[in-house]
N, C-alpha and C positions, 0 to 999 in steps of 0.2 A: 504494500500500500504506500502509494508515494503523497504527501503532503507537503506543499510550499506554503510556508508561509510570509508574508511579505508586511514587512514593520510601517510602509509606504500607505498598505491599503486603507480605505476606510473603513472597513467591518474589524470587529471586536476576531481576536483570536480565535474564540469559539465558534464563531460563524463559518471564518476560514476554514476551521477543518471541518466543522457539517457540511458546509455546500463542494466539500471537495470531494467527501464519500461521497454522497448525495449520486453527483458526478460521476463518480466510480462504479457507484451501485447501478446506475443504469445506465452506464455505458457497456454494463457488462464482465467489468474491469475488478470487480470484487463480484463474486457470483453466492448467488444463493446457499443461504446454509455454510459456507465461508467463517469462519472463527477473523474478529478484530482481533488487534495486540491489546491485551490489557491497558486500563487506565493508565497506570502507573506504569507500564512499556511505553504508552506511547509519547507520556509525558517528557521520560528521559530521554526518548530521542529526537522530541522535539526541543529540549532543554526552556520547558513550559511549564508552570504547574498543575498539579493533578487536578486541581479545582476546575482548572481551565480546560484540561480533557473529560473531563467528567460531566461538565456542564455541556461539553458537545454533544458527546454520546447520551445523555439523558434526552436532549431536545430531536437526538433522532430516535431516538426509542418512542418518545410519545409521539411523532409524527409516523411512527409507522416503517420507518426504513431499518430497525435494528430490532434485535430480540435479545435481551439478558439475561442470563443464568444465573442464580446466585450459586457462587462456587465456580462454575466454569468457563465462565466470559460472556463476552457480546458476539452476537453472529449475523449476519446480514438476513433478515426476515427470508421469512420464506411466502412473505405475502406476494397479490399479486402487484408484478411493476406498472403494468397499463393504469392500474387504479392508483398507483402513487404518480406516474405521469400526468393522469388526467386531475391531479390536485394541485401539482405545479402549475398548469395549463390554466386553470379556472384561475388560482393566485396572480399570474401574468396579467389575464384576461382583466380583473379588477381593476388591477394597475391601468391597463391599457383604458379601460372606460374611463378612470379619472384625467387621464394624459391627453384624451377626447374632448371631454367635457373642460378642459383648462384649457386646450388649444381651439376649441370655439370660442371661447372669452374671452380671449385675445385675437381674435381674426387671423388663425394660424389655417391656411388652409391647407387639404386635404393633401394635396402635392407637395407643401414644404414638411408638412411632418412626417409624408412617406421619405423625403428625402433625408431630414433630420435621422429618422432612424435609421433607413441603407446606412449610411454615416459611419453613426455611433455601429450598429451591426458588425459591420466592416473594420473597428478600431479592434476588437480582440484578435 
C-alpha cells in the first residue's frame, strides 16, 4: 500500500490517507478481503501519529470501505464497490448542484464553467 503524503496539501493528514485507500480500494489496487498494516505499522512508516492513522481508518470503516477485527486488523470490506462508487458519485453530484447554483449567481455561463473544469480536470 503506497501513501504520499504531502505537508503542501490542504487536507488534514487523515484525509490524505483515507482518500488515498479510498483510491486504492477501487482502483483495484488493494482488493477485497486484503489485510491493512496495523495502526501502529502504518503510523511508523509514515512517521505520523497513531491518533492520526486511527482517525483515518475509523472514518473508513464507518463509510463502509474497511472492516475491523478486534485482534486481527483492518481489511478492505468485502462490501459491494459499485454501491461505495455510487456514494462518491451522488457526494460529487451535490457538490456539483451547489457549483451550479453559484455559477448562475454570478452569470457564469454554461460554456465557461465547462471550461473552468476541463481546466482544473486536466491540472492533476
Amino acid at each position: 500500500m503506497d501513501i504520499i503524503l504531502l505537508n503542501s496539501s490542504d487536507l488534514p493528514i487523515y484525509q490524505q490517507i483515507k482518500h488515498q485507500i479510498i483510491e486504492q480500494i477501487l482502483k483495484g489496487q488493494l482488493l477485497e478481503g486484503e489485510q491493512l498494516p496495523s495502526i501502529r505499522k502504518l503510523a511508523q512508516e509514515l512517521k505520523i501519529s497513531v491518533i492520526t492513522t486511527k482517525r483515518a481508518y475509523e472514518e473508513l470503516e464507518r463509510e463502509g470501505y474497511i472492516d475491523s477485527v478486534l485482534g486481527k486488523g483492518s481489511f478492505v470490506s468485502l462490501s459491494d464497490k459499485q454501491m461505495l462508487r455510487q456514494r462518491q458519485l451522488e457526494t460529487v453530484r451535490k457538490q456539483l448542484k451547489e457549483i451550479v447554483q453559484d455559477s448562475k449567481k454570478y452569470d457564469i455561463t454554461l460554456q465557461q464553467l465547462i471550461l473552468h473544469i476541463t481546466q482544473l480536470y486536466g491540472e492533476d
